[in-house]
N, C-alpha and C positions, 0 to 999 in steps of 0.2 A: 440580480441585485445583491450588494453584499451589506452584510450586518457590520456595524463599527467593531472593531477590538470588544471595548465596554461592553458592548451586550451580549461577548461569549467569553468574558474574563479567565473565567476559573476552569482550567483544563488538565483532568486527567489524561495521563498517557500512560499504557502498559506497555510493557518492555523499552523502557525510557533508556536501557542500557547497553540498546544492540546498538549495529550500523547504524540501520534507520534513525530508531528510538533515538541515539543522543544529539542526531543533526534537526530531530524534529523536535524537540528539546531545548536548542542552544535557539533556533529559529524563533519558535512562541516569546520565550522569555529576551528574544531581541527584538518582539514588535509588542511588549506589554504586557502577556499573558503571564498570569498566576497559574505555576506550572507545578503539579503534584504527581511522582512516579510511581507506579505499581508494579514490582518486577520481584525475581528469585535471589537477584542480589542487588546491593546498595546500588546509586549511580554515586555520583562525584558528589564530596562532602560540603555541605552546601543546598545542598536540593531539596526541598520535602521530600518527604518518600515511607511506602510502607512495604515491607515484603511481604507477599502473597502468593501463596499457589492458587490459578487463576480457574484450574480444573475445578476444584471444589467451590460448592454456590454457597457457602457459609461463609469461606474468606474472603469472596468476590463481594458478595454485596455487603459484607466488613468494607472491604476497602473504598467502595463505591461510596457508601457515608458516610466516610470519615475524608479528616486531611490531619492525619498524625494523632495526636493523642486526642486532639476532640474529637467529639461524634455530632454530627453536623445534623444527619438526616432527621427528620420530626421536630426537630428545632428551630423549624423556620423557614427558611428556603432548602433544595438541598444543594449538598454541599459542592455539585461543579454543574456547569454551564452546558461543557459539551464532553465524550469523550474521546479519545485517538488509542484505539487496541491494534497494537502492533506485537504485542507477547503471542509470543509461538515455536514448536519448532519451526526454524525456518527453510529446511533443504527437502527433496526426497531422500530416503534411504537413510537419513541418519540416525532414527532409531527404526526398531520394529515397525511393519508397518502398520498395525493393528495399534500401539502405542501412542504411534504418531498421530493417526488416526483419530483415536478417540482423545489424546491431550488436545487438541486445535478447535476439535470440532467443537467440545464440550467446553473449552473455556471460553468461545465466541458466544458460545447458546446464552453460558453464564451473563459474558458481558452485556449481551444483548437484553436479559430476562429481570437484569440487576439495575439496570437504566431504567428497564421499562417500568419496573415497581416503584423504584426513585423519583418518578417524573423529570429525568432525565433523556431530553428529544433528541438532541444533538448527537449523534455517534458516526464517528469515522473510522473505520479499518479496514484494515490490511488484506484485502484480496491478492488475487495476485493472476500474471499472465500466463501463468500453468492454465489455469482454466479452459485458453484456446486452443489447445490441443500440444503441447509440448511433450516431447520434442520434435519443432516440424517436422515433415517428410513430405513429398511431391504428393499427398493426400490432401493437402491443405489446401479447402476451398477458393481462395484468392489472396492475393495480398494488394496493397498496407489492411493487414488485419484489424479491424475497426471492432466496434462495441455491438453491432449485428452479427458478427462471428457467433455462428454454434460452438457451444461450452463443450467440448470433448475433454474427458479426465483420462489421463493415460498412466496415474499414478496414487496412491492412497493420499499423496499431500494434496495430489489434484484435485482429488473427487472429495475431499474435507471443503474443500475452496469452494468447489460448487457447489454441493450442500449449503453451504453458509449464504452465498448469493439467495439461493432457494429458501433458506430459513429467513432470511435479510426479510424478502418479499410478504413472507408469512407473518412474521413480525408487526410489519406496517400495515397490514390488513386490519390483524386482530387490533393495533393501535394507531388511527390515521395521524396522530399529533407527529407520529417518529419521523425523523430525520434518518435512515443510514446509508452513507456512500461510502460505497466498496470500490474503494482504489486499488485496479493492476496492475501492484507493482512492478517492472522489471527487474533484471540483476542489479541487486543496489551497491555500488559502487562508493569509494571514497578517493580523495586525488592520489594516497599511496597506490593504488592500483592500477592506475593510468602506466605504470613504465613497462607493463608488460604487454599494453595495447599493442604499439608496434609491430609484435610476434603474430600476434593472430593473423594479419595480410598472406602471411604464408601458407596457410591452411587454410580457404574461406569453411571444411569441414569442419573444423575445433570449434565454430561456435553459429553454426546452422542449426542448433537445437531452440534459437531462441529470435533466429533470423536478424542474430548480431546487435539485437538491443541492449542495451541500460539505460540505468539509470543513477544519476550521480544522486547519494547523499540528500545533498544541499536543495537539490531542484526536487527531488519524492518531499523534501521539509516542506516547502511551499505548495505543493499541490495539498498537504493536508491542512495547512494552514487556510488558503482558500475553499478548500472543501469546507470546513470549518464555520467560515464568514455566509458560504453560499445559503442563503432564503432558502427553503423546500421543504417537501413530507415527501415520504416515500422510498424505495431503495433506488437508488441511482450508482451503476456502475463507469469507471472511467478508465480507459486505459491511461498507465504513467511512466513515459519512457524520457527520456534525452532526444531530441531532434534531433542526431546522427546519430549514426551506427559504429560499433567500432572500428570499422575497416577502412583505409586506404582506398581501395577499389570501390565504384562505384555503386551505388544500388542494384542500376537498372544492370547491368554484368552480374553483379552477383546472383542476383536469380534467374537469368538467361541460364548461365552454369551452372547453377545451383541446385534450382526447382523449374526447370525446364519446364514441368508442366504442368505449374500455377499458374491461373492466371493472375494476372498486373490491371490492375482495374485504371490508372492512371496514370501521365505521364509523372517519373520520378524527380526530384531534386538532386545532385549530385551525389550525396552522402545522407538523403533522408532516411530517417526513422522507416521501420519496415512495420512497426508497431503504433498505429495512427495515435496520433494528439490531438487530431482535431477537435473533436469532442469536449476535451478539457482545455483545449483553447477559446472552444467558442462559449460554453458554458459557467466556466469557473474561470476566465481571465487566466488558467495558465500560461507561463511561456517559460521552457527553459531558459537559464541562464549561465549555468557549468557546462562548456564541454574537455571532454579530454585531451582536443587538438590545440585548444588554447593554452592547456596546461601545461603540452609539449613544448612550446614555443618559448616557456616562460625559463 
């Protein structure tokens, strides 16, 4: 059952100024939501917004009760509905790994710890489908990899990611009110990216590490959007990919060749997702609606 717009109005989102962050951004504020950013740099002039480093729990829960120059919190209600933490490093390897590490870890703990003192239930963020074991290899218990997939970390961003799921849990225990759904991302994508799709056919190796998933933009907007609206207590994880894959060639070929010796739990779709949706189909009303083969066409 979904909550109307109105009753989740006022929405913080951090890192309101990534990929992600500004198509989940343009999204809210295109179905109603009062939308305030939390990030290291401005978004687009026009926005509310505060800059904050999200590591530290003095400017988190600053920016958590405020919405710009007022300070909202103890005043009344507080000052947002729900919130969307998407601020992170986002890759492995791109900083230290110890760095990285404890930036992600420590600014979810915040966000999580900054909500919860706020009476702030609603929170949605950014897990991600690292946590499945990436990058696959013919180790990988079965595919279409579903939300029953054991969390294997095979990298410090990974094992940030699963920590968080595991703190998510911990979270809701100590407070049954909380709301937090850990959306897994995949490769978040924008339609400039789509022109080098093509290429990948010829190496189905170049992007076996993720068993040729993404996820456009615009479709990760909506799944948080709905996550958002979705009724519930508790941590609720979701996979969030694109209904296809980026490749030309077929699924069920790709992993005959590919992962010879996964198994295939069911028959495939032609170019389905290798990265299950059903969940956030059946659950939260997702349904893709960008793909990149459309984009081709146009």
């Amino acid at each position: 059952m979904s909550t109307s717009p109105s009753a989740a109005k006022r929405v913080l989102v951090t890192g309101g100024t990534g990929k992600l962050g500004q198509a989940c951004v343009a999204d809210l504020q295109a179905h109603g939501y009062d939308v305030f950013v939390v990030d290291i740099v401005a978004p687009e002039k026009g926005i509310p917004h505060i800059i904050a480093d999200l590591s530290d729990f003095g400017q988190t829960l600053d920016a958590l009760s405020s919405k710009g120059i007022e300070i909202h919190a103890g005043v009344g209600p507080q000052a947002f509905d729900a919130i969307v933490h998407l601020a992170a490093f986002p890759t492995p390897r791109q900083y230290p790994d110890a760095h990285l590490f404890q930036n992600n870890l420590m600014g979810t703990y915040n966000i999580f710890e900054a909500a919860r003192r706020l009476g702030i239930h609603n929170v949605v963020w950014a897990s991600s489908e690292t946590t499945l074991g990436e990058p696959f290899e013919n180790d990988a218990p079965y595919a279409p990899v579903d939300e029953d997939y054991p969390l294997r970390a095979k990298s410090a961003y990974a094992l940030a990611k699963v920590l968080m799921e595991d703190m998510a849990r911990q979270f809701c225990y100590q407070t049954p009110a909380l709301k937090l759904v850990g959306l897994r991302f995949s490769n978040v994508m924008q339609p400039a990216d789509y022109a080098k799709f093509p290429a990948y056919n010829d190496d189905p190796e170049e992007r076996k590490w993720n068993m040729w998933a993404y996820i456009d933009a615009r479709d990760g907007a909506q799944a948080i959007r709905k996550a958002i609206e979705w009724e519930a207590t508790g941590m609720h994880p979701f996979i969030i990919a694109n209904a296809d894959t980026v490749m030309t060639t077929s699924s069920t070929e790709l992993m005959a060749k590919t992962f010879p010796s996964v198994p295939v739990k069911k028959e495939l779709g032609e170019h389905e997702t290798l990265l299950s949706i059903e969940k956030a189909r059946r659950v939260l009303g997702y349904e893709p609606e960008f793909s990149w083969r459309e984009a081709k066409s146009l």
